[in-house]
C-alpha positions as CSV (number, residue, x, y, z in Angstrom):
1,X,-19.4,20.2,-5.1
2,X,-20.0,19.5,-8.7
3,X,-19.1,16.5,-10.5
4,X,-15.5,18.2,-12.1
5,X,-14.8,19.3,-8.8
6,X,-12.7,16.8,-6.7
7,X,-9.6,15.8,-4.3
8,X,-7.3,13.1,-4.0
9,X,-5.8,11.5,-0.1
10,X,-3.2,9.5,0.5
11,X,-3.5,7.5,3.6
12,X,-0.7,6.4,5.6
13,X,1.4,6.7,9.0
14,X,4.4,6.5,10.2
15,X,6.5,3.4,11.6
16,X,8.4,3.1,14.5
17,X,11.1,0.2,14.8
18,X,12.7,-0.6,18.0
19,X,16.0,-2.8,17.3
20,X,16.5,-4.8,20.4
21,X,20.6,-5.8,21.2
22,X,21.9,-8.5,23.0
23,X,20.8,-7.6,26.7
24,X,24.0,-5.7,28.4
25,X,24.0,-6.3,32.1
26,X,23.5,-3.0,33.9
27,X,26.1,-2.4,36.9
28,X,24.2,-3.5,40.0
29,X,23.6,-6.7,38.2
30,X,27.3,-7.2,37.4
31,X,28.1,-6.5,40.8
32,X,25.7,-9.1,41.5
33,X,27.6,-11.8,39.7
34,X,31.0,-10.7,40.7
35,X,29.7,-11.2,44.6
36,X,28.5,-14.9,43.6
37,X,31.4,-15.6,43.1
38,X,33.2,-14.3,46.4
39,X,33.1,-16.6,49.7
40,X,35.1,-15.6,52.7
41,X,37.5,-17.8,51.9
42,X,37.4,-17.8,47.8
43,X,38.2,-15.4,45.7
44,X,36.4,-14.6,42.3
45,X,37.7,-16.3,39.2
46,X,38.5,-13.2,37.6
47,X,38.4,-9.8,38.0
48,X,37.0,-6.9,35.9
49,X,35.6,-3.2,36.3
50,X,33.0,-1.7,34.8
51,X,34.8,0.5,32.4
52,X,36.5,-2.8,31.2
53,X,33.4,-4.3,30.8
54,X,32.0,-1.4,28.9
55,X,35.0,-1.2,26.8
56,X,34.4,-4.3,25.6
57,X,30.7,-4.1,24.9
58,X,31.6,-1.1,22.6
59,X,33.5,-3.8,20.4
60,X,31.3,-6.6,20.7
61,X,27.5,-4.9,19.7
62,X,29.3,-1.8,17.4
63,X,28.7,-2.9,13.9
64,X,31.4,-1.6,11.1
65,X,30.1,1.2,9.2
66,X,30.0,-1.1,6.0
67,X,28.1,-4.1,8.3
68,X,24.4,-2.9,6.4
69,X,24.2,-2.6,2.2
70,X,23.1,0.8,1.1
71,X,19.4,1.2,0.3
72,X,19.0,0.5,-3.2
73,X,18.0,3.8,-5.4
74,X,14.7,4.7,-6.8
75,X,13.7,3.3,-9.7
76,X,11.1,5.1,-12.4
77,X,8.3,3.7,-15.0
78,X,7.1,6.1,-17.3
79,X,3.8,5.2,-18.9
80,X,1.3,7.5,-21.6
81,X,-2.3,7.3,-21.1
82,X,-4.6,6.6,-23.9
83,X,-5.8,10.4,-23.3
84,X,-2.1,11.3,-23.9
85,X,-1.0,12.1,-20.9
86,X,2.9,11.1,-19.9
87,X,3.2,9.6,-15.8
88,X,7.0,9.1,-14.7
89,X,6.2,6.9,-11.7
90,X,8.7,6.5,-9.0
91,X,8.9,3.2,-7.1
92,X,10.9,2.5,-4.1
93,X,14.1,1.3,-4.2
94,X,13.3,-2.0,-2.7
95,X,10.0,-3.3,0.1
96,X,9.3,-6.3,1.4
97,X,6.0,-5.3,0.6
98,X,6.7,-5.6,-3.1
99,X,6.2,-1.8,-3.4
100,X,8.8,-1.6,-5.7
101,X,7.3,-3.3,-9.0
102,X,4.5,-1.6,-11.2
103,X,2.4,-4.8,-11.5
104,X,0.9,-6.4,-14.3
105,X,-3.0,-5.9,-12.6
106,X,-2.6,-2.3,-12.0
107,X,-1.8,-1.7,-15.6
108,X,-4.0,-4.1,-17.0
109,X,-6.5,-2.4,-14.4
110,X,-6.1,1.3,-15.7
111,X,-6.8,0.5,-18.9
112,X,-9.9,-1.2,-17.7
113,X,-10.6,2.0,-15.9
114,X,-10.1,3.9,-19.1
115,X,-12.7,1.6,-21.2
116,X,-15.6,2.1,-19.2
117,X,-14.5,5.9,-17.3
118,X,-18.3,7.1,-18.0
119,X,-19.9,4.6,-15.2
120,X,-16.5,4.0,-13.2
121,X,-15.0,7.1,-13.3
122,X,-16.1,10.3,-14.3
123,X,-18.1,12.0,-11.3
124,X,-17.4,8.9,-9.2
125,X,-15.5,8.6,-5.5
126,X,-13.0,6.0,-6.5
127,X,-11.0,4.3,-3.7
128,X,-7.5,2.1,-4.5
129,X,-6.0,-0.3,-1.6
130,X,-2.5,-1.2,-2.4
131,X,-2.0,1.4,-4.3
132,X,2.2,1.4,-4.7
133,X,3.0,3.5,-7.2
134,X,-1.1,4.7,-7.5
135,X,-0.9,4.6,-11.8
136,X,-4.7,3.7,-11.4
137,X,-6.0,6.1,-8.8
138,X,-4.0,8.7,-10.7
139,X,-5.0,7.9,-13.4
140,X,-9.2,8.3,-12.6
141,X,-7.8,11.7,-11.2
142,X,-7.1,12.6,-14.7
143,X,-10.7,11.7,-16.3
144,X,-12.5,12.8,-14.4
145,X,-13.1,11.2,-11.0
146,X,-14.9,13.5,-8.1
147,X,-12.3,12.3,-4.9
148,X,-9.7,9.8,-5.4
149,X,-8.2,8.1,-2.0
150,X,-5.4,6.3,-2.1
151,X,-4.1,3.7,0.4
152,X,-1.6,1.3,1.0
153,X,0.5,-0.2,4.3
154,X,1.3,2.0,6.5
155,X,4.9,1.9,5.4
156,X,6.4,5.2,5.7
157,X,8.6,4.7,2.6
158,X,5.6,3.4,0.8
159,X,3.2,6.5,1.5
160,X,6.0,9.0,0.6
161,X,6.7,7.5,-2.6
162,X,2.7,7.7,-3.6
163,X,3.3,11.3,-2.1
164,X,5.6,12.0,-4.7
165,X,4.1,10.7,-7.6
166,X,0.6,12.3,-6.8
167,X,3.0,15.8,-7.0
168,X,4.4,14.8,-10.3
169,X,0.9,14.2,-11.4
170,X,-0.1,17.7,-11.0
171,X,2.0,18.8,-13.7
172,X,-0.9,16.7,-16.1
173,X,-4.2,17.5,-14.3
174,X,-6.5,19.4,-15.8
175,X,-7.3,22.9,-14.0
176,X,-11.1,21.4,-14.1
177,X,-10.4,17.9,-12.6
178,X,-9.4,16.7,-9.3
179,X,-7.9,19.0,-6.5
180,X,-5.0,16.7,-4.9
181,X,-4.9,16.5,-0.7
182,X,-2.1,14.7,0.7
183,X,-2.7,14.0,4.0
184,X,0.1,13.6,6.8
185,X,0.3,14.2,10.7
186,X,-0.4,18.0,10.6
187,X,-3.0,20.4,9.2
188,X,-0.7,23.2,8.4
189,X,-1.1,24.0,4.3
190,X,2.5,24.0,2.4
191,X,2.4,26.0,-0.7
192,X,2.9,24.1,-4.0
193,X,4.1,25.0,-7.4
194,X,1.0,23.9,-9.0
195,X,-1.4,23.6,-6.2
196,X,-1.8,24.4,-2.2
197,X,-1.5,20.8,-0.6
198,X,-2.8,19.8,3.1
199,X,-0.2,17.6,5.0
200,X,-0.7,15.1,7.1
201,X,-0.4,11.2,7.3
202,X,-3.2,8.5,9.0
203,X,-2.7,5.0,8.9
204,X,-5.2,2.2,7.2
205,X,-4.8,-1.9,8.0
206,X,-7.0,-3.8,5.6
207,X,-9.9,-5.2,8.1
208,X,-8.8,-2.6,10.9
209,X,-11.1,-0.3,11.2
210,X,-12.0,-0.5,8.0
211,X,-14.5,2.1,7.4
212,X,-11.4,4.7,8.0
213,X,-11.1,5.9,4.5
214,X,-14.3,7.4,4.5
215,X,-13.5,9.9,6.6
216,X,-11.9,11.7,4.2
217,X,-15.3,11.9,1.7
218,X,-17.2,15.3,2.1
219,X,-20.5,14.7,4.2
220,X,-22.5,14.0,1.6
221,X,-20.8,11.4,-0.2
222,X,-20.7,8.2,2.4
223,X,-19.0,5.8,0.5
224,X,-17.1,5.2,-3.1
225,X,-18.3,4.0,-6.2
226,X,-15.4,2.3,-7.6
227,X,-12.6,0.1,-5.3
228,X,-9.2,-0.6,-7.0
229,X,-7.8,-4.1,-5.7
230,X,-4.9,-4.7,-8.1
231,X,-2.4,-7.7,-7.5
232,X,-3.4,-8.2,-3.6
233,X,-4.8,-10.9,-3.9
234,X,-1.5,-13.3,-3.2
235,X,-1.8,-12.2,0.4
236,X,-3.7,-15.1,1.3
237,X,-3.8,-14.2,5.4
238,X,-5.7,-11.4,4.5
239,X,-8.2,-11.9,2.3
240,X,-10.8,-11.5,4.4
241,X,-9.6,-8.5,6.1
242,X,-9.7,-7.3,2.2
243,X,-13.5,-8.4,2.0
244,X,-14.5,-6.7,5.0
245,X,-13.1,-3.6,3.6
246,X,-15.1,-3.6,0.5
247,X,-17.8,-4.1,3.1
248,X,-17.4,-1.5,5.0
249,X,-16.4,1.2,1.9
250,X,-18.3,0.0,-1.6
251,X,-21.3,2.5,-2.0
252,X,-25.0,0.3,-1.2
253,X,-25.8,1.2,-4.9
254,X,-26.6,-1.3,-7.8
255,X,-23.8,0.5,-10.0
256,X,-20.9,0.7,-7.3
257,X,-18.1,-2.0,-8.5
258,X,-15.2,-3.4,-6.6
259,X,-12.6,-4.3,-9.4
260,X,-10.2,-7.0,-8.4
261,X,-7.4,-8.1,-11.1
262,X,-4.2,-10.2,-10.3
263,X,-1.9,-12.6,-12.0
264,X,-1.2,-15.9,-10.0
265,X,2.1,-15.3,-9.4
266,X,3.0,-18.3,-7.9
267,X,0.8,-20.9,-10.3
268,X,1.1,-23.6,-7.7
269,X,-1.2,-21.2,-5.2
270,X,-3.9,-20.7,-7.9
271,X,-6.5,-22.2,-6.4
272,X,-5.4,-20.1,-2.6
273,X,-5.8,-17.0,-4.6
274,X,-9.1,-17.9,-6.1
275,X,-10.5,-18.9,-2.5
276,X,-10.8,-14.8,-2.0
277,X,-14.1,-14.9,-4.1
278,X,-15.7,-17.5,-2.1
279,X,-15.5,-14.9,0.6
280,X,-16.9,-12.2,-1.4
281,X,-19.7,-14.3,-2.2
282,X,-20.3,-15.4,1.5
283,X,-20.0,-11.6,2.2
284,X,-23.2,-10.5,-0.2
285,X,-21.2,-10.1,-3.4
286,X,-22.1,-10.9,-6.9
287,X,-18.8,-12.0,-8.5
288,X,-18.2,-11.3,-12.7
289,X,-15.1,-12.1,-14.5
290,X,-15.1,-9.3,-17.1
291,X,-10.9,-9.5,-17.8
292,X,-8.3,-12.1,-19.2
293,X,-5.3,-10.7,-20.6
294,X,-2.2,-12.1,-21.9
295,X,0.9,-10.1,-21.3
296,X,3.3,-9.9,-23.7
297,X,6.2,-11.7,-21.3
298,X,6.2,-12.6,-17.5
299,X,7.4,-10.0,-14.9
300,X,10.0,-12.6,-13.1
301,X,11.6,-14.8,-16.0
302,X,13.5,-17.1,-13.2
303,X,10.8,-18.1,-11.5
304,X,9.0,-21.6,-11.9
305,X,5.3,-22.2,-12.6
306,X,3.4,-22.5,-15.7
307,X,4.5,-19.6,-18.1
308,X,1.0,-18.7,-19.7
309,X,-0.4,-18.4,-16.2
310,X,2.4,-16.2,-15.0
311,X,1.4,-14.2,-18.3
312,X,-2.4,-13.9,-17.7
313,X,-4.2,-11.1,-15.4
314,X,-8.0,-11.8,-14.4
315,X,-10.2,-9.3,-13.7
316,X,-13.3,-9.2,-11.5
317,X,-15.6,-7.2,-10.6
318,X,-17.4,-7.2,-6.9
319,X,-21.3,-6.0,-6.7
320,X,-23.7,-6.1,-3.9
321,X,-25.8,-8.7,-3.9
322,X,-28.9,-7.5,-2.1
323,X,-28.3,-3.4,-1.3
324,X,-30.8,-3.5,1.9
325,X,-28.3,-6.6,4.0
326,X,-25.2,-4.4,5.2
């Protein structure tokens, strides 16, 4: 495969919720009760049959057709590369995974990506971990990268919405650059407008088995050159689930970078977000701060914290310490 040649996975799975209801007493168990309360000389309290009962349960655990809100639409950011390009992003509608915001790291991150495309790019197997709406991995697709992966929860409304905009982003590819896989359950091949695209979905848990994205690397390529970690970092619980996927996926060469950029959020937590590179140095990283922007405004005017903080993205950059440890 040459260096222009190239494909692009999104990696996800499907969720199933079970909604568990006030327990409904099945009828041997409400014959049960109606037989406590019968003596030979007694008679029960009251009296009621199974349809009653049923009857009633219909009115008790039916909720009104209005009783949930709507799902709130989808919303769309359009941005324009520095190479020219035009990306109309979709983001869901609303996720508790905050899946619906384009955040201030992964913009400040693409451009980043854009500066220094020669030895982070172009060529390179680039891998993106909470990738939303995927501007960054999309993006490297369009200058130049060899395979572009992109990951996030395995929320199914999260991976279909990166589905979509890695089919918008055809439209702008160039014939030479990355061919775009989108991988779901099955292996059959659905014809495309621009291009023929795979289908099927897997799932990927930071920390669980965390080597999983690799699987989708041709044989000769065993890990990627550049990780994309933008605004995860104010998931304190898993931070090192987060290290020990860099582990497990950064390339054991000198020039394979791990970028990490993020805006504290939440000022008060500064220091909790900081703590993650004290556990990328324990795990054989060399840490570099090679961003500090200032946004023109803060995404979330109503919240509290010091402005300029709320305004600022860091970046970082992860490197092995010593290739010959892991």
């Amino acid at each position: 495969m040459s260096a222009s040649d190239g494909y692009f996975v999104l990696l996800g799975w499907h969720v199933n919720i079970k909604i568990h209801r006030p327990y409904k007493a099945s009828a041997p168990d409400r014959e049960n009760k109606r037989r406590s309360y019968t003596s030979p000389n007694s008679r029960p309290p009251f009296s009621m049959s199974s349809q009653e009962e049923d009857l009633i349960d219909s009115f008790i655990f039916q909720e009104p057709s209005d009783y949930y809100p709507p799902p709130k639409p989808a919303t769309y950011e359009s941005r324009t590369l520095q190479t020219g390009e035009t990306l109309q992003l979709r983001l869901v509608g609303y996720n508790p995974l905050w899946g619906h915001h384009l955040w201030n790291g992964a913009q400040v991150v693409t451009d980043y990506l854009y500066e220094h495309r020669e030895e982070l790019v172009r060529g390179k197997n680039v891998l993106e971990l909470g990738a939303g709406a995927g501007l960054p991995s999309i993006a490297g697709a369009i200058w130049g990268a060899k395979n572009v992966v992109v990951t996030d929860y395995p929320d199914e409304d999260l991976v279909e919405n990166m589905r979509i905009n890695v089919d918008a982003a055809k439209a702008v590819l160039p014939r030479s650059s990355a061919r775009i896989v989108v991988q779901v359950s099955s292996s059959s091949s659905i014809p495309q407008s621009f291009r023929e695209t795979q289908s099927s979905f897997q799932g990927h848990v930071w920390g669980a088995n965390a080597d999983a994205p690799l699987v989708n690397l041709p044989s000769d390529n065993h890990r990627f050159d550049t990780l994309i970690l933008a605004d995860l970092l104010f998931n304190h619980s898993q931070h090192a689930a987060l290290v020990s996927t860099v582990q497990a996926t950064l390339a054991r060469t000198a020039d394979a970078k791990a970028l990490v950029f993020f805006t504290p959020y939440t000022p008060w937590k500064y220091g909790k977000d900081m703590a993650f590179f004290d556990l990328a140095r324990e795990g054989g990283f060399v840490v570099s701060q090679v961003v500090k922007r200032v946004m023109d405004k803060v995404m979330f005017k109503d919240d509290r914290g010091d402005e300029l903080l709320r305004r600022t993205v860091f970046g970082y950059e992860l490197s092995w310490k010593d290739l010959n440890i892991y």
